[in-house]
PDBQT receptor file of N, H, CA, C and O in Angstrom, charges set to zero:
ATOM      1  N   UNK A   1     -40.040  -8.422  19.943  1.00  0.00    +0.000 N 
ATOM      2  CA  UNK A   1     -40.006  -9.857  20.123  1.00  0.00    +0.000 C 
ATOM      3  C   UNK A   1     -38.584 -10.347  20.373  1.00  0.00    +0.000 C 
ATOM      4  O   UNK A   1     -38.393 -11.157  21.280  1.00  0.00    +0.000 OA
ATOM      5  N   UNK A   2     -37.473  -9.862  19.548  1.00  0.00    +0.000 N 
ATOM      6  H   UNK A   2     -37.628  -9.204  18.812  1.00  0.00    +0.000 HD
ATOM      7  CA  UNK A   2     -36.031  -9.942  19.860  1.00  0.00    +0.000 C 
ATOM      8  C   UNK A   2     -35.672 -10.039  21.469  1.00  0.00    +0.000 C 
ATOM      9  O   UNK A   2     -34.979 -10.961  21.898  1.00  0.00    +0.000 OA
ATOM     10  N   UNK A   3     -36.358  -8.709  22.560  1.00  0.00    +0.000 N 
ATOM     11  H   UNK A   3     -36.921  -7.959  22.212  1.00  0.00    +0.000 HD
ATOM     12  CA  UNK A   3     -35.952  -8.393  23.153  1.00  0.00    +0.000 C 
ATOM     13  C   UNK A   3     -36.236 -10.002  24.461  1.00  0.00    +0.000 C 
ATOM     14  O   UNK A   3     -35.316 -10.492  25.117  1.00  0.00    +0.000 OA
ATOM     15  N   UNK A   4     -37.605 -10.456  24.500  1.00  0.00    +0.000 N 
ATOM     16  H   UNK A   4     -38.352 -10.059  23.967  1.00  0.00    +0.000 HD
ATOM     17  CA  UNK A   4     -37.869 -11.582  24.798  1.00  0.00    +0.000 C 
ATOM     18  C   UNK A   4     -37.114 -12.963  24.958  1.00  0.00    +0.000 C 
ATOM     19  O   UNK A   4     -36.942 -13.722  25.913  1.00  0.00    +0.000 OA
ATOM     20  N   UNK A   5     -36.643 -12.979  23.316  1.00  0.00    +0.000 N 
ATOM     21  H   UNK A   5     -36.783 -12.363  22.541  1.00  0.00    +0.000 HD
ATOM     22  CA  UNK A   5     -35.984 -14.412  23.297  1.00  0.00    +0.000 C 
ATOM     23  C   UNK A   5     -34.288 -14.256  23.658  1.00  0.00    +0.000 C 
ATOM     24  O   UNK A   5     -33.420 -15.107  23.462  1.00  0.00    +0.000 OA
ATOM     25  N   UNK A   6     -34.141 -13.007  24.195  1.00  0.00    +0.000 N 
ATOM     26  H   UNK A   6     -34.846 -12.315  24.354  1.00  0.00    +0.000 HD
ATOM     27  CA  UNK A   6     -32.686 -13.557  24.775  1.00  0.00    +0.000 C 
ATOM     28  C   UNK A   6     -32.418 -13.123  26.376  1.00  0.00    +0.000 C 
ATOM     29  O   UNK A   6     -31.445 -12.783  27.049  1.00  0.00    +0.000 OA
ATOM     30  N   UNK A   7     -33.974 -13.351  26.603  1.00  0.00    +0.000 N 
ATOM     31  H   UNK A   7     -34.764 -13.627  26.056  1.00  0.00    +0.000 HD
ATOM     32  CA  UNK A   7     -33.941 -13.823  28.157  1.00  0.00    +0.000 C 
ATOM     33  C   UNK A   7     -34.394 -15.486  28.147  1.00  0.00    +0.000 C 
ATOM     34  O   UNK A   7     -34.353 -16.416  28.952  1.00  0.00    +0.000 OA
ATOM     35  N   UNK A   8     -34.615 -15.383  27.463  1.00  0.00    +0.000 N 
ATOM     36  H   UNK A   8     -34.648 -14.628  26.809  1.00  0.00    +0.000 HD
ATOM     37  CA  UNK A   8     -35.325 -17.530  27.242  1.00  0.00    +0.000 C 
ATOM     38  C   UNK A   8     -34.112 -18.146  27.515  1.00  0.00    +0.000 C 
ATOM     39  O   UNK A   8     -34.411 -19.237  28.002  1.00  0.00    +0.000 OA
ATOM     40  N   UNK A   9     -32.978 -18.045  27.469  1.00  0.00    +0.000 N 
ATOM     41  H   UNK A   9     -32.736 -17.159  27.073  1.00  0.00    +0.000 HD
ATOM     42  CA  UNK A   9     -32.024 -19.138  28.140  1.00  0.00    +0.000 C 
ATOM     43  C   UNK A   9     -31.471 -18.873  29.697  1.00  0.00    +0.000 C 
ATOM     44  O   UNK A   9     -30.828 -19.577  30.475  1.00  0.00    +0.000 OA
ATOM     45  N   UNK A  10     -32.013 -17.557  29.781  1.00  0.00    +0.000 N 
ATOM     46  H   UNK A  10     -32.536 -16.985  29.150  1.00  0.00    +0.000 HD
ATOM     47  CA  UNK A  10     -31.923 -17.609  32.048  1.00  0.00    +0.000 C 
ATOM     48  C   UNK A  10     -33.274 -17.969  32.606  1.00  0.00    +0.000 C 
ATOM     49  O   UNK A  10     -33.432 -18.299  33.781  1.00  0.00    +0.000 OA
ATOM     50  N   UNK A  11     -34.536 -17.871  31.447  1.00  0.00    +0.000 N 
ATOM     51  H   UNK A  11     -34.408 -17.603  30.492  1.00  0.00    +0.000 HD
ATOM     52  CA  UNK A  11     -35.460 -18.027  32.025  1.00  0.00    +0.000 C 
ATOM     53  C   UNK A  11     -36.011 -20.085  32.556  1.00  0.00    +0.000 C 
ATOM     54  O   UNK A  11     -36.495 -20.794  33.439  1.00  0.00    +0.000 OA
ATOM     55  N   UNK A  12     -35.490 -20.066  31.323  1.00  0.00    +0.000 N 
ATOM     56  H   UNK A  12     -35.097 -19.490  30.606  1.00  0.00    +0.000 HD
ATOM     57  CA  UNK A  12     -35.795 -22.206  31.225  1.00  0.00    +0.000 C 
ATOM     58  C   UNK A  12     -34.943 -22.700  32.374  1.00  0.00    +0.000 C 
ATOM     59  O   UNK A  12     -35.269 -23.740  32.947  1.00  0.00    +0.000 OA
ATOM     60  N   UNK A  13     -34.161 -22.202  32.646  1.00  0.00    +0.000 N 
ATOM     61  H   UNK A  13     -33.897 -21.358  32.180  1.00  0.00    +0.000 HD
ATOM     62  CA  UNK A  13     -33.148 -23.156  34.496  1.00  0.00    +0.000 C 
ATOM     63  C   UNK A  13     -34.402 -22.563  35.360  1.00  0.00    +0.000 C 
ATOM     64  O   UNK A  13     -35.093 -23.335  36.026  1.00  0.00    +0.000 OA
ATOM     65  N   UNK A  14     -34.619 -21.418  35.330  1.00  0.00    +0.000 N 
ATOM     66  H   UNK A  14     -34.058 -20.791  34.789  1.00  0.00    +0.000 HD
ATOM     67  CA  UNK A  14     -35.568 -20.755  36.571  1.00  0.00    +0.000 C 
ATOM     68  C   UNK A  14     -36.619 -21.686  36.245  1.00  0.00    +0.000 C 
ATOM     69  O   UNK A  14     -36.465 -22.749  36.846  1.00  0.00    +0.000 OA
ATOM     70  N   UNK A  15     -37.630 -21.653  35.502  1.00  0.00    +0.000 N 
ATOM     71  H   UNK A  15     -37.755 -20.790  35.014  1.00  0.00    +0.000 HD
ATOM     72  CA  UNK A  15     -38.445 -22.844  35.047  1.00  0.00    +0.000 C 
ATOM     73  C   UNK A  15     -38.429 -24.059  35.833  1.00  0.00    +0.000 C 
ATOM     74  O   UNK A  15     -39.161 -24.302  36.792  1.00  0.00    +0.000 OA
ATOM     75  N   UNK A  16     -37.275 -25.011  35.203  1.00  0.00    +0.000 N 
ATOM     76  H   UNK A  16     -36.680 -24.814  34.424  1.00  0.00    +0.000 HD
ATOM     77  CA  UNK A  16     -37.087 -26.152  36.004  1.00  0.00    +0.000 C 
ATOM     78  C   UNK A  16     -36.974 -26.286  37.050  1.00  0.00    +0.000 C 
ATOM     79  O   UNK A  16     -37.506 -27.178  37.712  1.00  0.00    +0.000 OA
ATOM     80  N   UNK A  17     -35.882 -24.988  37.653  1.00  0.00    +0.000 N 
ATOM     81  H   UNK A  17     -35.450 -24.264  37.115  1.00  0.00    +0.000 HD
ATOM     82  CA  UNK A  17     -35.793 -25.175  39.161  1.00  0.00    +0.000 C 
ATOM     83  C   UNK A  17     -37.332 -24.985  40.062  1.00  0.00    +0.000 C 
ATOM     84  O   UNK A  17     -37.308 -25.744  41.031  1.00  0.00    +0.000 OA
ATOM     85  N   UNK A  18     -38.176 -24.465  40.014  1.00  0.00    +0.000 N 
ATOM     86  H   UNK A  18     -38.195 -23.848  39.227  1.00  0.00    +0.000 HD
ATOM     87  CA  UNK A  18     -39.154 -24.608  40.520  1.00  0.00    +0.000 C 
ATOM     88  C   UNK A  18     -40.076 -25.391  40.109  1.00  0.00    +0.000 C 
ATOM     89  O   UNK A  18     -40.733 -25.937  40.995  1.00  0.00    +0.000 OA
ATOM     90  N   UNK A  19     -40.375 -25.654  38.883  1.00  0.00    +0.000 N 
ATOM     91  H   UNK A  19     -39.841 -25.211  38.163  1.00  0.00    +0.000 HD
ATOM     92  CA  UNK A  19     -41.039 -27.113  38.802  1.00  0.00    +0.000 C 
ATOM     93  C   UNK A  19     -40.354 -28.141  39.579  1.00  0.00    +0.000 C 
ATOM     94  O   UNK A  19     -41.061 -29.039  40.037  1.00  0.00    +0.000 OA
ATOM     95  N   UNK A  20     -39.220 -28.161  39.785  1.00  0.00    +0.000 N 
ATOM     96  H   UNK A  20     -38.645 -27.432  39.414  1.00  0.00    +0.000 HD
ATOM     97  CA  UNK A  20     -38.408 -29.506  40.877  1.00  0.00    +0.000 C 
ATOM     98  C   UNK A  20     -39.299 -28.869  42.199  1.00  0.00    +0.000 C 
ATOM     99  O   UNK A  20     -40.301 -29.376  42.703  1.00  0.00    +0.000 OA
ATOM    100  N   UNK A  21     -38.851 -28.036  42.462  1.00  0.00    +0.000 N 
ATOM    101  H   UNK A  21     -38.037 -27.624  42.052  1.00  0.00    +0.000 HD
ATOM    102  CA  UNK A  21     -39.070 -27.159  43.883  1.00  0.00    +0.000 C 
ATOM    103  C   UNK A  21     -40.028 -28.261  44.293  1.00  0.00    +0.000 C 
ATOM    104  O   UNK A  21     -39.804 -29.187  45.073  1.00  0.00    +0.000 OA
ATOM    105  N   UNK A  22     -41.550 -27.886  43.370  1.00  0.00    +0.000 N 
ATOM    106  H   UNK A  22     -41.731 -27.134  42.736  1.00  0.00    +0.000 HD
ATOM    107  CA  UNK A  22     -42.846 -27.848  43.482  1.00  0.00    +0.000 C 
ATOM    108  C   UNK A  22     -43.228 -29.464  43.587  1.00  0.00    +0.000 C 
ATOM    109  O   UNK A  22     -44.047 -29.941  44.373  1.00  0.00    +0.000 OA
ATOM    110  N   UNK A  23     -42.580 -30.062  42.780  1.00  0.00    +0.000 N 
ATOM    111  H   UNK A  23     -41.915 -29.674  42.142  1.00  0.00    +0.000 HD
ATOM    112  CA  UNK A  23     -42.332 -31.655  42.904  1.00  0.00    +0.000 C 
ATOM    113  C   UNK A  23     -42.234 -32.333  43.900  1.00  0.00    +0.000 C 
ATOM    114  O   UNK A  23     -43.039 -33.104  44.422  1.00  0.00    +0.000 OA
ATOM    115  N   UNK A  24     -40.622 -31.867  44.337  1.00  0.00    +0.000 N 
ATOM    116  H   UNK A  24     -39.968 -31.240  43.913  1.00  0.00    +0.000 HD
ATOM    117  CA  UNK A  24     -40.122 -32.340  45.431  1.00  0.00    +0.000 C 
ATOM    118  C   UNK A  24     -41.247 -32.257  46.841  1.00  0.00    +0.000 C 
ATOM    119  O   UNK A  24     -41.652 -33.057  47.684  1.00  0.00    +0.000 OA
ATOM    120  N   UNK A  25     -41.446 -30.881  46.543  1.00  0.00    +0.000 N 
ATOM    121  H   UNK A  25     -41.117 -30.231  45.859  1.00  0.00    +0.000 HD
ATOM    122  CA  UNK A  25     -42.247 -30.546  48.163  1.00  0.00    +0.000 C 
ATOM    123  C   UNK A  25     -43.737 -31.280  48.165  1.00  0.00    +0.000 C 
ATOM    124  O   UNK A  25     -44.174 -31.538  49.287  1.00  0.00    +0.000 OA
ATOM    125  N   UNK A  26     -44.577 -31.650  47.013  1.00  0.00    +0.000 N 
ATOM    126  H   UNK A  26     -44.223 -31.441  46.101  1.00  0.00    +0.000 HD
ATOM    127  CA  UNK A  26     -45.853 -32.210  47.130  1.00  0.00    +0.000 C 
ATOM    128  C   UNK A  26     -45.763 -33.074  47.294  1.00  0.00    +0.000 C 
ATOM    129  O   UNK A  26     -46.718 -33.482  47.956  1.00  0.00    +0.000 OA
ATOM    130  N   UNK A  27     -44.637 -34.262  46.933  1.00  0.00    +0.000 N 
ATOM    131  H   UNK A  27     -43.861 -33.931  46.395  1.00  0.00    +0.000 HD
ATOM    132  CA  UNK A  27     -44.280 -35.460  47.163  1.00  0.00    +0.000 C 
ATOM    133  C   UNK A  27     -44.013 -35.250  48.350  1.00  0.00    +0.000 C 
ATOM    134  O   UNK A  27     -44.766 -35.955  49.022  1.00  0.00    +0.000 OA
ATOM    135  N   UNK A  28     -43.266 -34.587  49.064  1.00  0.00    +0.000 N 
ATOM    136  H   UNK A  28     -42.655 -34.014  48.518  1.00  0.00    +0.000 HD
ATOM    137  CA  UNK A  28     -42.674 -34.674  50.346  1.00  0.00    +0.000 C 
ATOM    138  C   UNK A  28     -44.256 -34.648  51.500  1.00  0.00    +0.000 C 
ATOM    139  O   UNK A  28     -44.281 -35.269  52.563  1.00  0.00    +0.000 OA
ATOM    140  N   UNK A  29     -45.331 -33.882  51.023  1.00  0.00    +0.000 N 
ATOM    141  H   UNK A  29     -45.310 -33.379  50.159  1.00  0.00    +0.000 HD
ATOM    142  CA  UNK A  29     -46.372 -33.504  51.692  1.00  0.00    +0.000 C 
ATOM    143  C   UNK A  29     -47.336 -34.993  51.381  1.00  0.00    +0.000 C 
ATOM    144  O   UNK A  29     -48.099 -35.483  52.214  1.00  0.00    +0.000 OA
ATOM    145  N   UNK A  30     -47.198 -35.302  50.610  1.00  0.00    +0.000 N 
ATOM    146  H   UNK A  30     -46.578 -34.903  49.934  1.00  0.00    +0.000 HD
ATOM    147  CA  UNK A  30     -48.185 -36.270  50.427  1.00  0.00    +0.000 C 
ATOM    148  C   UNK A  30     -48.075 -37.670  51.530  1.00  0.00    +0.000 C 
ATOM    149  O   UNK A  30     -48.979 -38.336  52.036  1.00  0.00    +0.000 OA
ATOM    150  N   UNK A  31     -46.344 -37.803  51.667  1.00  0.00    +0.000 N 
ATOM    151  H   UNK A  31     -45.610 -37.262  51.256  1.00  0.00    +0.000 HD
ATOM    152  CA  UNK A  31     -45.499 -38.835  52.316  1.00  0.00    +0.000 C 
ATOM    153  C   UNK A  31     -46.071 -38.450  53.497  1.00  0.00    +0.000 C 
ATOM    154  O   UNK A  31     -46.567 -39.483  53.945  1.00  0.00    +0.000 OA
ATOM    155  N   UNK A  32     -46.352 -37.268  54.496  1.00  0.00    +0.000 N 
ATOM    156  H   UNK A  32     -45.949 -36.429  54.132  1.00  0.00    +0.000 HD
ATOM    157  CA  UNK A  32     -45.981 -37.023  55.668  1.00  0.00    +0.000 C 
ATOM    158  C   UNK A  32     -47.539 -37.206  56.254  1.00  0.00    +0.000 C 
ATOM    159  O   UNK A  32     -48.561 -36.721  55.768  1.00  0.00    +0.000 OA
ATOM    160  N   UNK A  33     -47.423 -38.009  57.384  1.00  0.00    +0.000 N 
ATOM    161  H   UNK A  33     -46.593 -38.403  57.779  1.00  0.00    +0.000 HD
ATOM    162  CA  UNK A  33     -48.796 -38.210  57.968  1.00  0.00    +0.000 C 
ATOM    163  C   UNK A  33     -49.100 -36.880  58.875  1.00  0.00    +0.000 C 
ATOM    164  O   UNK A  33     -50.246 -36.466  59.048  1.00  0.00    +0.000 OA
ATOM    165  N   UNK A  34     -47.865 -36.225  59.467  1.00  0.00    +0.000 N 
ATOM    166  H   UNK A  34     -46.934 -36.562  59.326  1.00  0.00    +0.000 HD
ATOM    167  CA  UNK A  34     -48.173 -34.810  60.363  1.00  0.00    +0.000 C 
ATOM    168  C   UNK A  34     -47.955 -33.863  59.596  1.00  0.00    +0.000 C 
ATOM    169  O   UNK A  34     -47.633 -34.423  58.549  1.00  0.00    +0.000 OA
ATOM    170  N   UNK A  35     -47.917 -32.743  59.425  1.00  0.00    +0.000 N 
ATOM    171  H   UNK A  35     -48.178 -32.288  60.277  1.00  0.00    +0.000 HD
ATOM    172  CA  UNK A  35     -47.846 -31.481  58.955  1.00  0.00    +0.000 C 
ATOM    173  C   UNK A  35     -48.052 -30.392  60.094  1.00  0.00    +0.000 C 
ATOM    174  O   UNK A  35     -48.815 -30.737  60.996  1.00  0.00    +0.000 OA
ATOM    175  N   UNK A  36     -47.521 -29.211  60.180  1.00  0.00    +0.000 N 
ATOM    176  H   UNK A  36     -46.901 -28.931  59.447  1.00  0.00    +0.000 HD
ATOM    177  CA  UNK A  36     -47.814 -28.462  61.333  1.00  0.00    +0.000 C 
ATOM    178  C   UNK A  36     -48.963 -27.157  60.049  1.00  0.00    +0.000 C 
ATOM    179  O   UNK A  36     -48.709 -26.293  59.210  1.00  0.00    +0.000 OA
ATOM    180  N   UNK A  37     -49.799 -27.587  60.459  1.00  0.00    +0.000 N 
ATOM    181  H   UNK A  37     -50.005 -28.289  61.141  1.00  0.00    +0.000 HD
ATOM    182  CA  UNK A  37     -51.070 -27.131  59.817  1.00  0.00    +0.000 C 
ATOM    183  C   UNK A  37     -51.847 -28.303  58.885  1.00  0.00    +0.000 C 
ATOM    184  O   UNK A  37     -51.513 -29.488  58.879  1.00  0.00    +0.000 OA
ATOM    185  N   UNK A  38     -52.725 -27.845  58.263  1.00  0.00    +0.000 N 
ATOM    186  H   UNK A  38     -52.996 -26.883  58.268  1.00  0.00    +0.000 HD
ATOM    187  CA  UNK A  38     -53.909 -28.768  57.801  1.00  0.00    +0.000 C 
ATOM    188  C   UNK A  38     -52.904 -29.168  55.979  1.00  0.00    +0.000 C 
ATOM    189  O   UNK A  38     -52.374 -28.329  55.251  1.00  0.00    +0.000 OA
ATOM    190  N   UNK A  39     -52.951 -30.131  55.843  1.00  0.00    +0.000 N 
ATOM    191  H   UNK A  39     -53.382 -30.812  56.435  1.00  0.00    +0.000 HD
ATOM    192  CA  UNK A  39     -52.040 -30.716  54.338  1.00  0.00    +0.000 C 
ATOM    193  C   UNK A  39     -53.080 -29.588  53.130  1.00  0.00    +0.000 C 
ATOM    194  O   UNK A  39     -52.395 -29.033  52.271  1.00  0.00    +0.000 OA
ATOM    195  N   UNK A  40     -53.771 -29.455  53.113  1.00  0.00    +0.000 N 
ATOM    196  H   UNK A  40     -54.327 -29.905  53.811  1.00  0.00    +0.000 HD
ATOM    197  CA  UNK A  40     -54.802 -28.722  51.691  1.00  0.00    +0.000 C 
ATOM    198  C   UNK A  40     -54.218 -27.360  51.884  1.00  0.00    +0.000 C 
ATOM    199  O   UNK A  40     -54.141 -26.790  50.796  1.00  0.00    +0.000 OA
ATOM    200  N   UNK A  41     -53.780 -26.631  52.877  1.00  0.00    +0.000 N 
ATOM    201  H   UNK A  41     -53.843 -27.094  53.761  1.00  0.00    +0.000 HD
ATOM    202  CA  UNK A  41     -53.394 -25.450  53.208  1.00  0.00    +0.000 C 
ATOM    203  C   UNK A  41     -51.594 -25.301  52.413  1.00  0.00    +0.000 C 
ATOM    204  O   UNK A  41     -50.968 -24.422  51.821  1.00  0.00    +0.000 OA
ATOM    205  N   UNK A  42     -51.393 -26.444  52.768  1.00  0.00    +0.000 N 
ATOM    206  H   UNK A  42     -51.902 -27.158  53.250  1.00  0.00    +0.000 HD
ATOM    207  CA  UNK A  42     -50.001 -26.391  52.679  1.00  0.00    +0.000 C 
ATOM    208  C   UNK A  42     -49.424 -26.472  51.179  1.00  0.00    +0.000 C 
ATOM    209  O   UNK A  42     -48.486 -25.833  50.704  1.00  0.00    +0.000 OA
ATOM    210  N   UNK A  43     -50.489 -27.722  50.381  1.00  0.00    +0.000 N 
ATOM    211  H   UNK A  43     -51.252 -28.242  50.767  1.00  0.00    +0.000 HD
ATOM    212  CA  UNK A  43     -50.601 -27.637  49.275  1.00  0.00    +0.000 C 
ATOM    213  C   UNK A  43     -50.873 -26.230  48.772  1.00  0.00    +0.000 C 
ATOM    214  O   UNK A  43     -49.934 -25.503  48.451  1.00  0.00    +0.000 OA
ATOM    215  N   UNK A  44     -51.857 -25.919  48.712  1.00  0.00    +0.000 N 
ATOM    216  H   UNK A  44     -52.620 -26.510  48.972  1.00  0.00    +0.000 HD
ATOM    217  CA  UNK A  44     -51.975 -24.409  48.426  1.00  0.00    +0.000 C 
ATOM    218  C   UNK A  44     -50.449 -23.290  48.309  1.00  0.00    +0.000 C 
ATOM    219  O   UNK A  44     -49.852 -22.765  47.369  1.00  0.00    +0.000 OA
ATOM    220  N   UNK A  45     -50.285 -23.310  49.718  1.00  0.00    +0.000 N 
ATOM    221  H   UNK A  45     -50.770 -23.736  50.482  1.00  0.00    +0.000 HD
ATOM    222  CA  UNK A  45     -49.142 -22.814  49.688  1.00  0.00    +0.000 C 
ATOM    223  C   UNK A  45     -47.580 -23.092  48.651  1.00  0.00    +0.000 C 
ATOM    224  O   UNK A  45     -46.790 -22.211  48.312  1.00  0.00    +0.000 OA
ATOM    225  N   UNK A  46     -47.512 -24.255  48.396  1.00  0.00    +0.000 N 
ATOM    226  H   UNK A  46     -48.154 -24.971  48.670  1.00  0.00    +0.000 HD
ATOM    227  CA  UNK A  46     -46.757 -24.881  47.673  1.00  0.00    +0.000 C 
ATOM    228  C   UNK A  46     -46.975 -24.763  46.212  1.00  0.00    +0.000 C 
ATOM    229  O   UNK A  46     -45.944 -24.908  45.554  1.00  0.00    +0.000 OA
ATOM    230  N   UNK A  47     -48.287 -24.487  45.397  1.00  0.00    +0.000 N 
ATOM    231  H   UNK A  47     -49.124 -24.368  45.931  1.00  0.00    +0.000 HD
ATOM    232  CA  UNK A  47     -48.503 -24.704  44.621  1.00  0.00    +0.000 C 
ATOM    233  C   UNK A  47     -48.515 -22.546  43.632  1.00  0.00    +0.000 C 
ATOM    234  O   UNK A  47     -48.240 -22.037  42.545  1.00  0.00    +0.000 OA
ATOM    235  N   UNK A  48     -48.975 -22.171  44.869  1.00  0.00    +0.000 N 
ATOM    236  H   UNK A  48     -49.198 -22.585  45.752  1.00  0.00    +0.000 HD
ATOM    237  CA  UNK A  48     -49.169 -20.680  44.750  1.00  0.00    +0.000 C 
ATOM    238  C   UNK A  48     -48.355 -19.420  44.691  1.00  0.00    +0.000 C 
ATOM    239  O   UNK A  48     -48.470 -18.388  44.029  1.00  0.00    +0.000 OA
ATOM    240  N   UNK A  49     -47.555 -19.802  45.528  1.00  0.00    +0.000 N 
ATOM    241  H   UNK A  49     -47.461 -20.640  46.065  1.00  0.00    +0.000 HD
ATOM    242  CA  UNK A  49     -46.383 -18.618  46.407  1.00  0.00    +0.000 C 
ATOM    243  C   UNK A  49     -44.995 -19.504  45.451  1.00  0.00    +0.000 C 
ATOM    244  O   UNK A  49     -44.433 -20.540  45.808  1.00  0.00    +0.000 OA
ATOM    245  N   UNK A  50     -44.743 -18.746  44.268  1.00  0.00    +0.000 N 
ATOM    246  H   UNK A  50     -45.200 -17.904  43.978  1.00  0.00    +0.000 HD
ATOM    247  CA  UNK A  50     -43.940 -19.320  43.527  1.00  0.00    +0.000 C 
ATOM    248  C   UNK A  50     -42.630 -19.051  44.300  1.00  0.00    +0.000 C 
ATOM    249  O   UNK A  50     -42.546 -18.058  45.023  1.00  0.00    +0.000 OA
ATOM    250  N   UNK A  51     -41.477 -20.030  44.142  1.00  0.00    +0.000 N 
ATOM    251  H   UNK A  51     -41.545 -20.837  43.554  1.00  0.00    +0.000 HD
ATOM    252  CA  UNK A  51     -40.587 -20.662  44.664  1.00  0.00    +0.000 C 
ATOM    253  C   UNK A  51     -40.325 -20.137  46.059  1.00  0.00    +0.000 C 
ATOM    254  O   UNK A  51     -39.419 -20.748  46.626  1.00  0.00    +0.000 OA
ATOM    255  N   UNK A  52     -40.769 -19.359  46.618  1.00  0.00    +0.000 N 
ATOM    256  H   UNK A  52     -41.505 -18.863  46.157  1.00  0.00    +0.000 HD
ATOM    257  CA  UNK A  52     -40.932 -18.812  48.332  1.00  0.00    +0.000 C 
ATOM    258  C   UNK A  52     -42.134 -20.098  49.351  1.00  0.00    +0.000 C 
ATOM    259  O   UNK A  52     -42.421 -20.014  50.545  1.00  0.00    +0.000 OA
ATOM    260  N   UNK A  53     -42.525 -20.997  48.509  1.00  0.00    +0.000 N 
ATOM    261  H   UNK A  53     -42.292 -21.065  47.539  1.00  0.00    +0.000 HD
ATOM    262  CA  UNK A  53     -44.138 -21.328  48.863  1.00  0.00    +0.000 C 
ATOM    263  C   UNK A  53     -43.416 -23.030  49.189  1.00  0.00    +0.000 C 
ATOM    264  O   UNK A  53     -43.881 -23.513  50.222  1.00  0.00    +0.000 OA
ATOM    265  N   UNK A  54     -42.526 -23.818  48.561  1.00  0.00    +0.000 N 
ATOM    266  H   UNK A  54     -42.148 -23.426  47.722  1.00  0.00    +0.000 HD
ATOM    267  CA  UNK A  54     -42.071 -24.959  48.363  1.00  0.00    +0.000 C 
ATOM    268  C   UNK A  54     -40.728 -24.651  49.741  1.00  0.00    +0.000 C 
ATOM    269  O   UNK A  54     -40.599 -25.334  50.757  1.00  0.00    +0.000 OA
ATOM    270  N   UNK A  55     -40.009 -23.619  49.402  1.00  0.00    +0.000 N 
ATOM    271  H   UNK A  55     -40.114 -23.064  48.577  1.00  0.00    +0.000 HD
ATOM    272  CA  UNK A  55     -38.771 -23.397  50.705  1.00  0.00    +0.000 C 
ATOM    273  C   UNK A  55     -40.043 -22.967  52.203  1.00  0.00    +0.000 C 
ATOM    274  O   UNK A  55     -39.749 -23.350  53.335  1.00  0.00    +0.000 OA
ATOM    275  N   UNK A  56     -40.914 -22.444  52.039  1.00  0.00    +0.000 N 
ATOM    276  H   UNK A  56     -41.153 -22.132  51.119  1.00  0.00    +0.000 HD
ATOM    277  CA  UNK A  56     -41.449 -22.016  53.354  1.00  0.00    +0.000 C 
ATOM    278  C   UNK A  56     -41.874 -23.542  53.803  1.00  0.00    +0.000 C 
ATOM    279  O   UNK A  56     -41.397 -24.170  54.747  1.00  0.00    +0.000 OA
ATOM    280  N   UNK A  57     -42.941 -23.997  52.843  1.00  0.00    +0.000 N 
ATOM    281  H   UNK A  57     -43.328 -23.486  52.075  1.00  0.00    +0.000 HD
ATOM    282  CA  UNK A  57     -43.141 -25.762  53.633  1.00  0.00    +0.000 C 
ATOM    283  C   UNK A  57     -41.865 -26.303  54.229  1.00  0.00    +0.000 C 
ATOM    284  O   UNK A  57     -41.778 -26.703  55.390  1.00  0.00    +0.000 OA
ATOM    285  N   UNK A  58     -40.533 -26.282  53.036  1.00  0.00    +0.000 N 
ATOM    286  H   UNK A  58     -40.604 -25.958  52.093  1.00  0.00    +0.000 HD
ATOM    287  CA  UNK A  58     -39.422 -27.561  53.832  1.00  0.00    +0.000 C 
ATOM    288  C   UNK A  58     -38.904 -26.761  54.985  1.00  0.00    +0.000 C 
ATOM    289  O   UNK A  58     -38.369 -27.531  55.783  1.00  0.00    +0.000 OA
ATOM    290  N   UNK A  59     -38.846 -25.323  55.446  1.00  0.00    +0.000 N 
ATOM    291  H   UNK A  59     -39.281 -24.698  54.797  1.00  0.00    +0.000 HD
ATOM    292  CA  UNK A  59     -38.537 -24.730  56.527  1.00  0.00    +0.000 C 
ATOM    293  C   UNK A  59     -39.817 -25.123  58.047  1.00  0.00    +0.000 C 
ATOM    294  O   UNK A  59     -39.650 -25.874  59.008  1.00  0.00    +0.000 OA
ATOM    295  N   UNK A  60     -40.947 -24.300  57.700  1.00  0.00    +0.000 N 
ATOM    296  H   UNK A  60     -41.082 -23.690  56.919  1.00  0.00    +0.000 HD
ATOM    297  CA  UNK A  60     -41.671 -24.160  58.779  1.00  0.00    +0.000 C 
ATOM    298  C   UNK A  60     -42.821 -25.570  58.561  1.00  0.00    +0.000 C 
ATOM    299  O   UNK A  60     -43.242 -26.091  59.594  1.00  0.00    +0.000 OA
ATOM    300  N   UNK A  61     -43.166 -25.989  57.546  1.00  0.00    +0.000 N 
ATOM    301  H   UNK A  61     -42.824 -25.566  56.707  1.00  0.00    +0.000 HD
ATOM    302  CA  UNK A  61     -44.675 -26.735  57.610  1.00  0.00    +0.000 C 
ATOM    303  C   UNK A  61     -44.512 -28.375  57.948  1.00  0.00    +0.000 C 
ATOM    304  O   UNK A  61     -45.509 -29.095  57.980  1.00  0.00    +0.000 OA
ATOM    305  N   UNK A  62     -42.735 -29.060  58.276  1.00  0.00    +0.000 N 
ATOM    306  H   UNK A  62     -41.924 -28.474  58.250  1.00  0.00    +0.000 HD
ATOM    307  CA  UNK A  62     -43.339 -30.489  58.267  1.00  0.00    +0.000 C 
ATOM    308  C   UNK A  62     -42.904 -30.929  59.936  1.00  0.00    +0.000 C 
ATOM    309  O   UNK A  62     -41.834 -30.523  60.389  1.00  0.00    +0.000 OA
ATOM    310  N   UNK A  63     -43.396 -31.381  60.380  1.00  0.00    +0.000 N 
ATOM    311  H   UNK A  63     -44.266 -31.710  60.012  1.00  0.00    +0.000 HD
ATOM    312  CA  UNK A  63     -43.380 -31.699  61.688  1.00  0.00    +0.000 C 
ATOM    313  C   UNK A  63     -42.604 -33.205  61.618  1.00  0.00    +0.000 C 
ATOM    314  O   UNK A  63     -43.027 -34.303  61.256  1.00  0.00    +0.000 OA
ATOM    315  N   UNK A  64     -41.246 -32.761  62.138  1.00  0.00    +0.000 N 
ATOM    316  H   UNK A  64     -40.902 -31.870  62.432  1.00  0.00    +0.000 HD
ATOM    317  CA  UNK A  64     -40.594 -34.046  62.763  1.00  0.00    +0.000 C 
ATOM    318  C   UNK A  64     -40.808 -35.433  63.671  1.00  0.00    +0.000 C 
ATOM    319  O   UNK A  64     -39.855 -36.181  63.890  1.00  0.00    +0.000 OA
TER     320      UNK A  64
């Protein structure tokens, strides 16, 4: 059990940072009337594909 709790203080930033990730990007999806694919897909993606899934939407999924 020792060995556990003294990864708990690199693990809680990793934590947050993707709960933001995941935030940021559903809000961002919800805002956007286009998407380059179907929005339920994208969600998915965002919600699933931990912190690779939120950078792939703001790269490839929102249509300018």
């Amino acid at each position: 059990m020792e060995e556990i709790r003294q990864f708990i203080p690199f693990l809680v930033p990793i934590i947050i940072i993707q709960l933001i990730l995941v935030a940021v990007a559903l809000s961002d999806l919800i805002r956007r009337e286009r998407t380059k694919g179907p929005k339920w897909l994208w969600a998915l993606v965002i919600i699933f594909v931990n912190y690779i899934g939120p950078i792939v939407y703001f790269v490839f999924g929102r249509e300018e």
